[in-house]
MDAnalysis code that builds the backbone (N, CA, C; Angstrom):
import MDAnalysis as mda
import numpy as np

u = mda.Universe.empty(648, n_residues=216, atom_resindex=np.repeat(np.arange(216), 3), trajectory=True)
u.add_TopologyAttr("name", ["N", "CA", "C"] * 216)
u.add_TopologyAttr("resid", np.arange(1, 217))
u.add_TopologyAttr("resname", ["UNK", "UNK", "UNK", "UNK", "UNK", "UNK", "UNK", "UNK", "UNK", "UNK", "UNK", "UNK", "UNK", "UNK", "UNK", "UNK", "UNK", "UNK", "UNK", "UNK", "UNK", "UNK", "UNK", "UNK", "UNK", "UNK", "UNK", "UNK", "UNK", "UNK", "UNK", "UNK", "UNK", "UNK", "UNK", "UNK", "UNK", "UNK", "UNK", "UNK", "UNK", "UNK", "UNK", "UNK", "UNK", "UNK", "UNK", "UNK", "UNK", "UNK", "UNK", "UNK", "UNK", "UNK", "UNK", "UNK", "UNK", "UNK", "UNK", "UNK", "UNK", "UNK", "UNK", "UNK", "UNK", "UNK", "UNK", "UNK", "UNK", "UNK", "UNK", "UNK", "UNK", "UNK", "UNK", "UNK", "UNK", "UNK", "UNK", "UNK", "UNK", "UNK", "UNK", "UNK", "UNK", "UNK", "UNK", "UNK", "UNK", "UNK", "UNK", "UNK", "UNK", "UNK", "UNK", "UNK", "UNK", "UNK", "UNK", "UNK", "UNK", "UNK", "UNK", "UNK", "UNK", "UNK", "UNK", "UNK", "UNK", "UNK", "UNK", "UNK", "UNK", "UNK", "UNK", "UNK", "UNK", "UNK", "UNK", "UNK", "UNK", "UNK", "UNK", "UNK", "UNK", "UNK", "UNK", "UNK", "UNK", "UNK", "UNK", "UNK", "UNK", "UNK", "UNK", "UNK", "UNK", "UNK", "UNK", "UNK", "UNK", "UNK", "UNK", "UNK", "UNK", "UNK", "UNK", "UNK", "UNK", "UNK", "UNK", "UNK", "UNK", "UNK", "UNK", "UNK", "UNK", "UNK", "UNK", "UNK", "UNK", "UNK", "UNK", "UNK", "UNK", "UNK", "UNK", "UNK", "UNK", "UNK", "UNK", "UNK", "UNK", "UNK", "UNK", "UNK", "UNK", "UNK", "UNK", "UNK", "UNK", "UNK", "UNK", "UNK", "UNK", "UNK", "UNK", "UNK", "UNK", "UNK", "UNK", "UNK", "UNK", "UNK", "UNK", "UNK", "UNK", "UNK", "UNK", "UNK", "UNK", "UNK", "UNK", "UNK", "UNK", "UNK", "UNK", "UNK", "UNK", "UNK", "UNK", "UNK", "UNK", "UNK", "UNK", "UNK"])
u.atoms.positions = np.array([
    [69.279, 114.830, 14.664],
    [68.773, 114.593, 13.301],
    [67.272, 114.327, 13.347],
    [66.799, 115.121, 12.498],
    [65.104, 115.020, 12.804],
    [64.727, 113.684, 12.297],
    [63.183, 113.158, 12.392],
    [62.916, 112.000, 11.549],
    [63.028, 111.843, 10.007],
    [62.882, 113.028, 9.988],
    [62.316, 112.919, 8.443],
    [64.080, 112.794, 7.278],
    [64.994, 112.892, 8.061],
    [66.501, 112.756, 7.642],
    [66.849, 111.078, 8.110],
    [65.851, 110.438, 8.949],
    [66.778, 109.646, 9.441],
    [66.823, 108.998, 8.348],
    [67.933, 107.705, 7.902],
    [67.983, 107.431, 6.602],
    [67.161, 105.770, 7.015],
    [67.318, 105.648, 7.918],
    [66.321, 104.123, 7.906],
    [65.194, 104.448, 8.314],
    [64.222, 105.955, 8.783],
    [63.005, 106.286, 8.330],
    [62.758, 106.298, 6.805],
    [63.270, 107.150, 6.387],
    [63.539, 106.524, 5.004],
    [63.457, 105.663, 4.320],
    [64.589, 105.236, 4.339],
    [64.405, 103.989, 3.436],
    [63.253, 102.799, 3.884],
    [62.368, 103.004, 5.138],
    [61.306, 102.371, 5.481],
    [60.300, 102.544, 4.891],
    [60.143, 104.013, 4.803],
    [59.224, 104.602, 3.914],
    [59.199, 104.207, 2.117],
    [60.033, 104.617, 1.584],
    [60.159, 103.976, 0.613],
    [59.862, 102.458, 0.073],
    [60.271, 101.601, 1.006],
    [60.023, 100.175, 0.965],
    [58.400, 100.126, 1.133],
    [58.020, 100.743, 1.795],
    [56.467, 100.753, 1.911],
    [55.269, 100.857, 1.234],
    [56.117, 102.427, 0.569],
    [55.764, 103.114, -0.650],
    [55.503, 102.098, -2.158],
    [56.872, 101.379, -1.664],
    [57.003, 100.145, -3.233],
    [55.699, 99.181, -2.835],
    [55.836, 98.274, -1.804],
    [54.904, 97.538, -1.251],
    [53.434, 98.393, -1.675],
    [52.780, 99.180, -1.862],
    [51.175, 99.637, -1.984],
    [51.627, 100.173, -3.378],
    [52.596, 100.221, -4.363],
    [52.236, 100.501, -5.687],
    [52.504, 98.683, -6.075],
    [53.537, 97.831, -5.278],
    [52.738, 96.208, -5.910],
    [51.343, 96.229, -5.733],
    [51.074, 96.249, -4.551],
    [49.593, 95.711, -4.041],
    [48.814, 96.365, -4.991],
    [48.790, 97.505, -5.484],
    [47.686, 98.438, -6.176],
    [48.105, 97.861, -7.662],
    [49.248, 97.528, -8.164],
    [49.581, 97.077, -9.258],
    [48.520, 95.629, -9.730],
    [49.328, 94.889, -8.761],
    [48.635, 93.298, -8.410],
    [46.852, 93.616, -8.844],
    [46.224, 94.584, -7.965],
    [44.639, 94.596, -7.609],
    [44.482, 94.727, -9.218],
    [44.610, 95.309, -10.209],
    [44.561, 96.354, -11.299],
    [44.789, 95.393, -12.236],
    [45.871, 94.044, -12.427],
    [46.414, 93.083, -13.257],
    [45.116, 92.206, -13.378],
    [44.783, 91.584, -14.468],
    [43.992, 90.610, -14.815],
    [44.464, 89.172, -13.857],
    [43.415, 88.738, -13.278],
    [43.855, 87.600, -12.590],
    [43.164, 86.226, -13.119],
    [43.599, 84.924, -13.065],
    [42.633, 83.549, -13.620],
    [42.150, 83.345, -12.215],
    [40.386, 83.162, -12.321],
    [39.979, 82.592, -10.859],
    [41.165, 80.828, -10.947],
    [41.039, 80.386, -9.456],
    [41.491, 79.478, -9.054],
    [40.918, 78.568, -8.449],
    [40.752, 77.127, -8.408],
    [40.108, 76.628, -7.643],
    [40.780, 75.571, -7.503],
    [40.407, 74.184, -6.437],
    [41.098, 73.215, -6.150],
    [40.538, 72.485, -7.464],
    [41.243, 70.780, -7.925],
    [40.273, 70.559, -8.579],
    [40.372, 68.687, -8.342],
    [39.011, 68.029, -8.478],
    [38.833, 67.351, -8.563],
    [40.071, 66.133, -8.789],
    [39.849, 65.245, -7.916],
    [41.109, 63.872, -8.773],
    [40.704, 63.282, -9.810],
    [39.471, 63.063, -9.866],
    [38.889, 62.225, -10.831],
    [38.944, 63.110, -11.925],
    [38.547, 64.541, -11.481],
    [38.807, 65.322, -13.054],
    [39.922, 65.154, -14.121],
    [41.216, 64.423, -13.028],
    [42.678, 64.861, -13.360],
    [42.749, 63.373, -14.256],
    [41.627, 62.226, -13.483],
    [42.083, 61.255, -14.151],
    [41.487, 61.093, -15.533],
    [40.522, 61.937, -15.715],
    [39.403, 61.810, -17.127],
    [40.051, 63.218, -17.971],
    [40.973, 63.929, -17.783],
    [41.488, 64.424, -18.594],
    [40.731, 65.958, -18.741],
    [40.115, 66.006, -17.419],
    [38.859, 67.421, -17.438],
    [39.447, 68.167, -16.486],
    [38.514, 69.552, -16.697],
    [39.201, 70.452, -15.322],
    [37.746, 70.652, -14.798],
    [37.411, 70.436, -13.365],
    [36.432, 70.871, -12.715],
    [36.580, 71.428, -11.501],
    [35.778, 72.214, -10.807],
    [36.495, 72.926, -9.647],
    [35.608, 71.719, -8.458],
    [36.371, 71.816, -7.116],
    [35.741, 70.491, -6.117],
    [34.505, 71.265, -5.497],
    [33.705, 70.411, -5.206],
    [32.786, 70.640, -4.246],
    [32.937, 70.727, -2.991],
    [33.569, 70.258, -2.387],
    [34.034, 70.145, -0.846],
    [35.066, 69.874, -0.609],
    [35.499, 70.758, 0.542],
    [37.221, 70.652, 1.156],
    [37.685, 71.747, -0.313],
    [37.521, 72.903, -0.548],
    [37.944, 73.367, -1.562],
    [38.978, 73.809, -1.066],
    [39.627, 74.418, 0.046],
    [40.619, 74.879, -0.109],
    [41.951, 74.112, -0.677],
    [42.941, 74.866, -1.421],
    [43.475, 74.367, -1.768],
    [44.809, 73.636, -0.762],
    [45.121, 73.022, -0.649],
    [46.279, 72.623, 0.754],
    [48.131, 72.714, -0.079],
    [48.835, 72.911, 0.303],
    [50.174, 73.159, 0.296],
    [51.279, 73.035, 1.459],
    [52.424, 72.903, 1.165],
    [53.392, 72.580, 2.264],
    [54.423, 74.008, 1.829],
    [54.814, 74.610, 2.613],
    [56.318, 75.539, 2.887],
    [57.785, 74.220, 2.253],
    [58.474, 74.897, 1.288],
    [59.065, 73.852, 0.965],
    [60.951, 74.170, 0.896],
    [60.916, 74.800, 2.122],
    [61.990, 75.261, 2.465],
    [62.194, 76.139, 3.744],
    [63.736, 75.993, 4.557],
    [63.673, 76.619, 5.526],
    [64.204, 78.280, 5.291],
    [63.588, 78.866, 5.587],
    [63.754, 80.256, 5.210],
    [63.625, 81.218, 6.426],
    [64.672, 82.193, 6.300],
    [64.560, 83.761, 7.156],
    [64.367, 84.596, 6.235],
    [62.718, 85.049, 6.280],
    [62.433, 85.966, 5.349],
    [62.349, 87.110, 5.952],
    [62.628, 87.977, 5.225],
    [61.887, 89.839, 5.059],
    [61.134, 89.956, 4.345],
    [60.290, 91.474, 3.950],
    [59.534, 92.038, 3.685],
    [59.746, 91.671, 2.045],
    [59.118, 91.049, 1.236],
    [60.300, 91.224, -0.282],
    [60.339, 89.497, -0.301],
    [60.482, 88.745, 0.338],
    [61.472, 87.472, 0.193],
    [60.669, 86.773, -0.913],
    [61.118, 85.581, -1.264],
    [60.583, 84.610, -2.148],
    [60.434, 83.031, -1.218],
    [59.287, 82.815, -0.948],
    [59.233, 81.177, -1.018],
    [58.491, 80.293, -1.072],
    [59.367, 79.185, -1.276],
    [59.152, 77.977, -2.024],
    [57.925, 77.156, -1.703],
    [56.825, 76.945, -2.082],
    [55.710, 76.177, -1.984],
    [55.297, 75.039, -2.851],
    [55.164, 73.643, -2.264],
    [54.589, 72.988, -3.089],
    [53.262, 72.469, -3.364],
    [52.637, 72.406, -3.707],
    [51.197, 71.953, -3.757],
    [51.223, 70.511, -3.779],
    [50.302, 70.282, -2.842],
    [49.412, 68.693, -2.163],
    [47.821, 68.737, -2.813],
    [47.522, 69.128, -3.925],
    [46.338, 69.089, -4.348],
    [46.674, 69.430, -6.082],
    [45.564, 68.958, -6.751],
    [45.927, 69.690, -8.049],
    [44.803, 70.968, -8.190],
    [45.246, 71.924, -8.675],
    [44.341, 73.132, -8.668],
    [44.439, 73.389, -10.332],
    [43.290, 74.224, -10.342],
    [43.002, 74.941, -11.877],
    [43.046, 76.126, -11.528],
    [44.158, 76.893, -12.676],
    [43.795, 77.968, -13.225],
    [43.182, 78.410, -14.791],
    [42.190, 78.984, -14.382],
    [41.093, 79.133, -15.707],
    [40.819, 77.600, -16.541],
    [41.534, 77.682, -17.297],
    [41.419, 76.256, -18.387],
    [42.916, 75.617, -17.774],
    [43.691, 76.289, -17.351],
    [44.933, 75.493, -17.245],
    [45.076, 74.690, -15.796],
    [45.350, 73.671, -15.644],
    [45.616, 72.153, -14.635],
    [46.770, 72.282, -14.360],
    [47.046, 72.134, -12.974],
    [48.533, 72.396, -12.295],
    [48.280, 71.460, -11.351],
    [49.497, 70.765, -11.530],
    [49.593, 69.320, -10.660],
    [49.703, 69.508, -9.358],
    [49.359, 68.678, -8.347],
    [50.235, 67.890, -7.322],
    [51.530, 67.537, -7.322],
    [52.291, 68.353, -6.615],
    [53.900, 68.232, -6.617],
    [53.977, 69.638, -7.401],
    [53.729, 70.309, -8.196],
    [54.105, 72.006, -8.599],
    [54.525, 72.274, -7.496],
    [55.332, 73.306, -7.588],
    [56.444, 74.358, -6.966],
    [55.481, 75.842, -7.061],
    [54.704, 76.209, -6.117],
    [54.424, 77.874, -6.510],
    [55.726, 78.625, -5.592],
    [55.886, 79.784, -5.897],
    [56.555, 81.045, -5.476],
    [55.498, 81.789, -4.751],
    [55.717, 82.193, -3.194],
    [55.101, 83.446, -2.724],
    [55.688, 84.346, -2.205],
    [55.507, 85.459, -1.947],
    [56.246, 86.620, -1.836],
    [56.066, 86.587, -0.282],
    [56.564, 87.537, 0.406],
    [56.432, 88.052, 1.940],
    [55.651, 89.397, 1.406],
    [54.822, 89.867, 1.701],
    [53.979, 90.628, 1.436],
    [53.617, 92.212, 2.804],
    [54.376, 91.594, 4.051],
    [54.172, 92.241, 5.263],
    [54.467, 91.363, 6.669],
    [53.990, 91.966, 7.692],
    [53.882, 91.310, 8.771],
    [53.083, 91.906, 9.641],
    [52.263, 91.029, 10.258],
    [51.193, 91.615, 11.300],
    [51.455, 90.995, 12.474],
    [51.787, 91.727, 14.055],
    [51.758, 90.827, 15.211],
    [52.528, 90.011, 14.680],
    [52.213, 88.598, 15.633],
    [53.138, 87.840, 15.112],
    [52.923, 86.838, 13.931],
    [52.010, 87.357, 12.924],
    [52.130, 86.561, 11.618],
    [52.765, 86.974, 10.678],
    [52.962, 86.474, 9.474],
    [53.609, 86.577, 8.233],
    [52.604, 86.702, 7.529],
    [52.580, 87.728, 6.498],
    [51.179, 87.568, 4.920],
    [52.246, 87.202, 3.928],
    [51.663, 86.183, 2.976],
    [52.271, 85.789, 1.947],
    [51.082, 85.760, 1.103],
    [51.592, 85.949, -0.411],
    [50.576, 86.211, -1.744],
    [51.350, 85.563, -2.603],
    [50.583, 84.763, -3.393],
    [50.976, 84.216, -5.159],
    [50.620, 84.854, -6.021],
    [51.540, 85.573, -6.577],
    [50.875, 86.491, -8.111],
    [51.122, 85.842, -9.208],
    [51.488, 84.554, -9.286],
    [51.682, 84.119, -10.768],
    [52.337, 82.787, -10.575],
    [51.633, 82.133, -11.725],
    [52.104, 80.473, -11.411],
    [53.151, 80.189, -12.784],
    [54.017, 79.842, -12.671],
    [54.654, 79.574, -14.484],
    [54.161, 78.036, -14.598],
    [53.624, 77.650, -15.829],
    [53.046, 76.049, -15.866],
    [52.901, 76.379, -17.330],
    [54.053, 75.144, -17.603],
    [53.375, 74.957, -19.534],
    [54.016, 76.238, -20.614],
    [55.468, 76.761, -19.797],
    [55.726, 77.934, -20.412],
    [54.517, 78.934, -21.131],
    [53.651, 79.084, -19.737],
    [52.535, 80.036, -19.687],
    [52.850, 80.898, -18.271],
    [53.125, 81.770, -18.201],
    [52.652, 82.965, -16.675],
    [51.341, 83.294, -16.384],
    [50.648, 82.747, -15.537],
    [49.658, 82.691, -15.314],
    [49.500, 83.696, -14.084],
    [48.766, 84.749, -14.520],
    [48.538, 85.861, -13.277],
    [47.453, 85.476, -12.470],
    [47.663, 85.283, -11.019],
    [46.792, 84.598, -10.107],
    [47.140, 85.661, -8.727],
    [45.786, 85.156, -8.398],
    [45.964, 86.155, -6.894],
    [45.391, 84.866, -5.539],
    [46.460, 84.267, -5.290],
    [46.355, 83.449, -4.201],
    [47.120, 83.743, -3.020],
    [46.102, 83.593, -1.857],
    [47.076, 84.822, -0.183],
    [46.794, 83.029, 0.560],
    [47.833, 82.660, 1.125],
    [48.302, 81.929, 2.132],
    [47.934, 81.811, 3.573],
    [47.263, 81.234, 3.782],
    [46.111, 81.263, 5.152],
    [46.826, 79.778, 5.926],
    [46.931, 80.212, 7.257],
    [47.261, 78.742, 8.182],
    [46.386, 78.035, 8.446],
    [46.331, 76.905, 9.837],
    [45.340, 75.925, 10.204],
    [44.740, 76.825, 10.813],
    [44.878, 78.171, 11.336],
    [43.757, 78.944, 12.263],
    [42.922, 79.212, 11.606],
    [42.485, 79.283, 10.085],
    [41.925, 80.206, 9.654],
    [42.229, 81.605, 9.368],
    [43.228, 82.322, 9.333],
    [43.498, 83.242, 9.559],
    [44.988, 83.417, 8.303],
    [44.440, 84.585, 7.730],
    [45.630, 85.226, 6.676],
    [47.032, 85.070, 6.650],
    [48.100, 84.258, 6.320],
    [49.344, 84.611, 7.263],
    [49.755, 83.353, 7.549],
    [50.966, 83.936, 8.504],
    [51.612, 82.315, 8.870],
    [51.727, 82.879, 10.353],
    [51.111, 82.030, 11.064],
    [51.491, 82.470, 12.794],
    [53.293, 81.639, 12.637],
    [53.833, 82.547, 13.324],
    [55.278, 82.568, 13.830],
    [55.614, 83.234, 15.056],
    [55.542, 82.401, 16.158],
    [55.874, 82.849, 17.560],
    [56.802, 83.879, 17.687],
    [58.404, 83.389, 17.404],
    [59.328, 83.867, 16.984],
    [59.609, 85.196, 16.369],
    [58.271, 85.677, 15.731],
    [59.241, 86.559, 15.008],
    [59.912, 88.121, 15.546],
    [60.191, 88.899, 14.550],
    [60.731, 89.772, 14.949],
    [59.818, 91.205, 15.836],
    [58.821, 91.017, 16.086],
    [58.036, 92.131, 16.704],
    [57.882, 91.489, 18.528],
    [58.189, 90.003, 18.861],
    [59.060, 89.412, 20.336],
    [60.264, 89.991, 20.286],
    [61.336, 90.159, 19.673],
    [62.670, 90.389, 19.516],
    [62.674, 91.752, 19.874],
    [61.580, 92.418, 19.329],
    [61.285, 94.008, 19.420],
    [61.129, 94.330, 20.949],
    [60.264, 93.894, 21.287],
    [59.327, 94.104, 22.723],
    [60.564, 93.535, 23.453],
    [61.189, 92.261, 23.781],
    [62.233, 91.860, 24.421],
    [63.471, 92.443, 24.489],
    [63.827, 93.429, 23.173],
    [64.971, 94.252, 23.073],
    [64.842, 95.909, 24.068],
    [63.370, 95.972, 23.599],
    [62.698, 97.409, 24.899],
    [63.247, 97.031, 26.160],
    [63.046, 95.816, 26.700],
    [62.680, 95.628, 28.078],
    [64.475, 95.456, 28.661],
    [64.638, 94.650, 27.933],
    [66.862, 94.494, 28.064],
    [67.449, 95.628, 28.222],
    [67.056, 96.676, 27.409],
    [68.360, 97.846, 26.735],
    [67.395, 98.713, 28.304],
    [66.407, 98.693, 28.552],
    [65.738, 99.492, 29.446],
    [66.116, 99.220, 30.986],
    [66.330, 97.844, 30.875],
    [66.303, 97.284, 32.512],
    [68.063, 97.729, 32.584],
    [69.063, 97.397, 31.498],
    [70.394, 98.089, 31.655],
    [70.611, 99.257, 32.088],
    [70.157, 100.254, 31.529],
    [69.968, 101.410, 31.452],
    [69.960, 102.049, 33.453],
    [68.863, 101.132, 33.654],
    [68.539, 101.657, 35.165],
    [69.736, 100.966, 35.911],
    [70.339, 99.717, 36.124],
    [71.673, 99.259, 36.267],
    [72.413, 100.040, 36.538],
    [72.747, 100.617, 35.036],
    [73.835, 101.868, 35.171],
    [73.860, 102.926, 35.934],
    [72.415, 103.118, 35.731],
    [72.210, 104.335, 36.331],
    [72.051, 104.776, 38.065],
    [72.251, 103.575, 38.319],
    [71.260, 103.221, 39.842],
    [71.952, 104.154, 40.885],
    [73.435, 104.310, 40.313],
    [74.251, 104.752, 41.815],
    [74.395, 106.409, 41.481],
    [73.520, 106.668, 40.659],
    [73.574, 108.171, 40.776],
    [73.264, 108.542, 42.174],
    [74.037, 109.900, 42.131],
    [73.429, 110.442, 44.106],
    [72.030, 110.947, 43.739],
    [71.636, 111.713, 43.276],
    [70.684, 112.130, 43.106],
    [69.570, 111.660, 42.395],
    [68.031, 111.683, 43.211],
    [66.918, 110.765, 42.637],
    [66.263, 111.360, 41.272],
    [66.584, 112.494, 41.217],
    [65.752, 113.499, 40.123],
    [66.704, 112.703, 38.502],
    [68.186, 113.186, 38.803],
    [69.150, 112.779, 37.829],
    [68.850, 110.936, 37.975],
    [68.482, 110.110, 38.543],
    [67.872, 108.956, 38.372],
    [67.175, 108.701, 37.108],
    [65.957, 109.294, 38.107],
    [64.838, 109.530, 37.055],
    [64.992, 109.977, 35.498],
    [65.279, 110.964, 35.229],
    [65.842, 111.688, 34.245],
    [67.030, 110.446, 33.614],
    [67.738, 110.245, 34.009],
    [68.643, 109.042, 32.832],
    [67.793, 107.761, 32.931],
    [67.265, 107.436, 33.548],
    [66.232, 106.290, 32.920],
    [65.345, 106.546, 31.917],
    [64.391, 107.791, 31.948],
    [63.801, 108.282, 30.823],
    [64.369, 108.536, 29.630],
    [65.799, 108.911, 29.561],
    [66.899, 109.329, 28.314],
    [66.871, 107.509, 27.969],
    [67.598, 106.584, 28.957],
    [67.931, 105.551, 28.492],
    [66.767, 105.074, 27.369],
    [65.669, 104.828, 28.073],
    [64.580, 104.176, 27.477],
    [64.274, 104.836, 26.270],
    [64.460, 106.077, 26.220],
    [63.782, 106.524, 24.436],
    [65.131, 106.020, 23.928],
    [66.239, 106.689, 24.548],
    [67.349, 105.716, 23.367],
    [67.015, 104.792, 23.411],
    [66.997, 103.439, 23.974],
    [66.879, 101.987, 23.660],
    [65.446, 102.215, 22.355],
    [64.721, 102.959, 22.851],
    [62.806, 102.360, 21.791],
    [63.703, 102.821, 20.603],
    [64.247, 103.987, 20.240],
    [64.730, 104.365, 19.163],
    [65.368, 103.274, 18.525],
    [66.696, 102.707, 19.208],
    [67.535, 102.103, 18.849],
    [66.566, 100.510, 18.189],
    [65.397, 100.081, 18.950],
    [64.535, 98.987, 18.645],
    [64.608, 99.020, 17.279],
    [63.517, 100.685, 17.380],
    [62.550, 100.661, 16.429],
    [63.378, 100.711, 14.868],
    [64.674, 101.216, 15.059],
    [65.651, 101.007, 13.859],
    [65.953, 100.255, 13.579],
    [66.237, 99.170, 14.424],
    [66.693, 97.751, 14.025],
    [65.605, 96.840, 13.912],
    [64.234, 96.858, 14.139],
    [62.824, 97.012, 13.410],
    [62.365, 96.899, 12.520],
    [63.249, 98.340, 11.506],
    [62.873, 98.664, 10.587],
    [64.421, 97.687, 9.364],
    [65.497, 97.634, 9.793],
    [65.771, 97.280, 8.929],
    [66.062, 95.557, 8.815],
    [65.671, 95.085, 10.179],
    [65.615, 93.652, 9.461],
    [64.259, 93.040, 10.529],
    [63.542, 93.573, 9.667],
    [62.245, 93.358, 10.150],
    [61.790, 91.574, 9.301],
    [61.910, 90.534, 10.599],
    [61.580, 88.653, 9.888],
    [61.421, 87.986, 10.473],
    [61.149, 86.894, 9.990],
    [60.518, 85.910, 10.769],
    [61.418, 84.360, 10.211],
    [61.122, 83.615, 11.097],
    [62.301, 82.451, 10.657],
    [60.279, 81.092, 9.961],
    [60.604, 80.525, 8.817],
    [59.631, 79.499, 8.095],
    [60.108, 78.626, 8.355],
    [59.211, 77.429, 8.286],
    [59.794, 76.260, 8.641],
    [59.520, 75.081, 7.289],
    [60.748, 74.697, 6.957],
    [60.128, 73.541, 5.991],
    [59.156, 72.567, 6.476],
    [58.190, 72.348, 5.620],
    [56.699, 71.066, 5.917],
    [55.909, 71.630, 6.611],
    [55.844, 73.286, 6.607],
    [54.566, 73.858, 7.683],
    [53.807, 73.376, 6.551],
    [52.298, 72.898, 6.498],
    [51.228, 73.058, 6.195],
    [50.305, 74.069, 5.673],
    [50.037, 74.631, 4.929],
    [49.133, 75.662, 4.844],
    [48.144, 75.447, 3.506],
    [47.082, 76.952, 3.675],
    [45.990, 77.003, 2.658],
    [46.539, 77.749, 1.794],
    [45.563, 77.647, 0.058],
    [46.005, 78.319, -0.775],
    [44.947, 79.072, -0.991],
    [44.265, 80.335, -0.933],
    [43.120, 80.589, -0.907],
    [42.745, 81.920, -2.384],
    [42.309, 82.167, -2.791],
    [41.507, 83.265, -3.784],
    [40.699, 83.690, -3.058],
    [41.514, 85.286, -3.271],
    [39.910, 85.925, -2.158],
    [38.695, 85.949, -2.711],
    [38.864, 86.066, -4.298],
    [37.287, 86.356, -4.957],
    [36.722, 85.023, -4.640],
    [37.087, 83.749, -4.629],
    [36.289, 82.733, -4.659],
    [36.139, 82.405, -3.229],
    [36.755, 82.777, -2.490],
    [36.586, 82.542, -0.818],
    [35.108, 83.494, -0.525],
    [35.241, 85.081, -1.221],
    [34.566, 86.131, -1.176],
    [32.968, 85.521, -1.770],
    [32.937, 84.730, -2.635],
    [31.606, 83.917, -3.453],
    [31.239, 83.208, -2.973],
    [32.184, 81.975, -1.836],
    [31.924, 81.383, -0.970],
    [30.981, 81.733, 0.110],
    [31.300, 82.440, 0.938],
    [30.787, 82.917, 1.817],
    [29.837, 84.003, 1.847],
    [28.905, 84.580, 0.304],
    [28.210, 84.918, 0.278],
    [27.248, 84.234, -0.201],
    [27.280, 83.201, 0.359],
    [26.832, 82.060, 0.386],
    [25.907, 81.285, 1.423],
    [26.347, 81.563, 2.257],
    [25.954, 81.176, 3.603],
    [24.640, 81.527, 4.093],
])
């Protein structure tokens, strides 16, 4: 069966396909800048954005095995503004799983509900590295590489007591593309990473991160 039939090339493709008409959707949607905001603002009844330590801080607020697609639970440890609207300390945001790189996770906030208002926001989830994402040792692209090396080292096992070195050779090479195949399918369809409730993380706006640092 060629690639282009296989049905979990496929349906990979497709999932992908959906993923860059959100993303292009998302870019295209009106967004409220975001910023952290002041305590004292919160106590005088104002919205101001902070001067320092702006990022916004948040906790993972649930244990989750996500995929590509998932939903989760975030609470905010800061109060932030969107546009004119004030969103507490202790809010609940929603972020999506957005992809996976190596071994991180990208997660994005497209919308905050506060005040039976939907507030379209574009906030991406950054760890203590600095860096986009959620580092996750664990995830599924170790499982990947570790599943190559298992189904491969079997393979030669089996194969070992052939009489002949050529027919050796030759079924170790068969084994191993079957095993990468067999990976790369099971890869594709439960491609995740395991979250941990109380990870820590940033809440960031690229445009205002992007204003930030043209700054410098």
């Amino acid at each position: 069966m060629g690639k282009a039939n296989d049905p979990d090339y496929k349906a990979e493709q497709a999932r992908e396909k959906a993923m860059a008409l959100a993303e292009n959707e998302l870019k295209n949607h009106k967004k409220l800048s975001v910023s952290k905001t002041l305590a004292s603002a919160v106590l005088f009844n104002t919205i101001s954005a902070g001067s320092e330590d702006s990022f916004i801080r948040a906790i993972v607020d649930q244990d989750i095995t996500g995929y590509a697609g998932s939903r989760l639970r975030i609470r905010l440890l800061d109060d932030m503004s969107a546009d004119k609207f004030l969103v507490k300390k202790g809010a609940y945001l929603y972020a999506q799983i957005t992809g996976f790189t190596g071994q991180r996770v990208m997660l994005s906030i497209s919308s905050v509900f506060q005040e039976n208002h939907i507030l379209p926001v574009r906030l991406d989830v950054y760890d203590h590295d600095g860096l986009p994402g959620l580092y996750v040792p664990a995830s599924a692209f170790r499982e990947f590489s570790k599943a190559l090396g298992s189904d491969a080292s079997q393979g030669m096992t089996i194969q070992q007591q052939a009489e002949n070195n050529n027919q050796l050779v030759m079924s170790m090479v068969q084994k191993m593309f079957q095993s990468t195949t067999t990976a790369i399918s099971k890869l594709i369809r439960s491609n995740k990473a395991k979250l941990k409730y109380n990870t820590q993380v940033y809440l960031i706006d690229p445009e205002e991160l992007k204003n930030t640092q043209s700054k410098y």
